[in-house]
Phi, psi and omega in degrees: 000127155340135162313154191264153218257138174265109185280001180233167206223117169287116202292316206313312205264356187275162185264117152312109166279163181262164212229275185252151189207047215201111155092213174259017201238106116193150189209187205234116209220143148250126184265091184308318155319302184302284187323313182252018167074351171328133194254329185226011187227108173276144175191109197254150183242130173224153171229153139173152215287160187322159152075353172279188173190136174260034182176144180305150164303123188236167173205132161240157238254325211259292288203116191256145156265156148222125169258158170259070216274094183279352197187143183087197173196213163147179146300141186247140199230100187232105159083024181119327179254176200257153198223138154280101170269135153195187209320151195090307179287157194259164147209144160254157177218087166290189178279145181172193188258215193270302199295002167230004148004122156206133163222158186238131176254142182282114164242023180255205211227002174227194203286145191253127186245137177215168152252153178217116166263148138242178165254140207242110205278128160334283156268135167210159174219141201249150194233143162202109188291304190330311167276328205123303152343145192214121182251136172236123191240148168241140192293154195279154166322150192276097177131336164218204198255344192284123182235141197297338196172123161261175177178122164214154216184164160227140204302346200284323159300017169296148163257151172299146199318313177247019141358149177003041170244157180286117189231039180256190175289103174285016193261000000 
């Protein structure tokens, strides 16, 4: 018989993966959905240490955020302004354009741990103004982190609609 399946998940107790790790982008993450098998609801368990972030500023296209803050505190960086945050507060990040850009940084002196729900788009694709940059993402295969398509890019490097297809006469 199959392991049985558990709907609750102690955070105290989940195994962290380390996540970003470049710079000042890094953090410690449990994908808290995936644990509990969620199929249409994203949740992530995240820490990450003072003076850190765990991503770049972004915005998505597909996809609504709520972070949740259990711990710490820091800056939320939303739409061009800046927010103070800490233990308690709610923040939202919608679906959008640049104005709803968002990332949160630890700038206090202990670990800042949160939650981040989303809604979970099939397809998405991410804005990140800071670079330029752009991702078009498909949700990973069921069961790891490996996603069907990736892509990041910048528009200036776009190509035309019929690019390398055959466009001569076929009669």
């Amino acid at each position: 018989m199959g392991s049985e399946y558990n709907p609750v998940l102690r955070l105290s107790e989940a195994e962290l993966e380390r996540n970003a790790d470049q710079g000042w982008f890094e953090s410690h993450d449990a994908y808290v959905g995936d644990i509990l098998k969620l199929t249409r609801l994203g949740c992530a368990y995240t820490e990450v240490a003072p003076g850190k972030t765990a991503c770049p500023y972004h915005v998505h296209h597909a996809e609504d955020e709520m972070l949740v803050i259990l711990a710490g505190g820091g800056d939320y960086r939303f739409g061009g302004k800046t927010y103070k945050v800490k233990a308690g507060d709610v923040l939202g990040a919608p679906v959008g354009g640049p104005e709803y850009a968002h990332q949160l940084i630890n700038t206090g002196t202990e670990t800042l741990k949160y939650l981040v729900i989303s809604s979970k788009a099939d397809i998405d694709v991410c804005e990140y103004p800071d670079s330029g940059k752009f991702q078009v993402m498909s949700r990973p295969v069921q069961g790891s982190h490996q996603r069907r398509l990736r892509y990041i890019g910048r528009q200036e490097t776009s190509l035309e609609y019929l690019d390398g297809e055959n466009i001569g006469d076929k009669s």
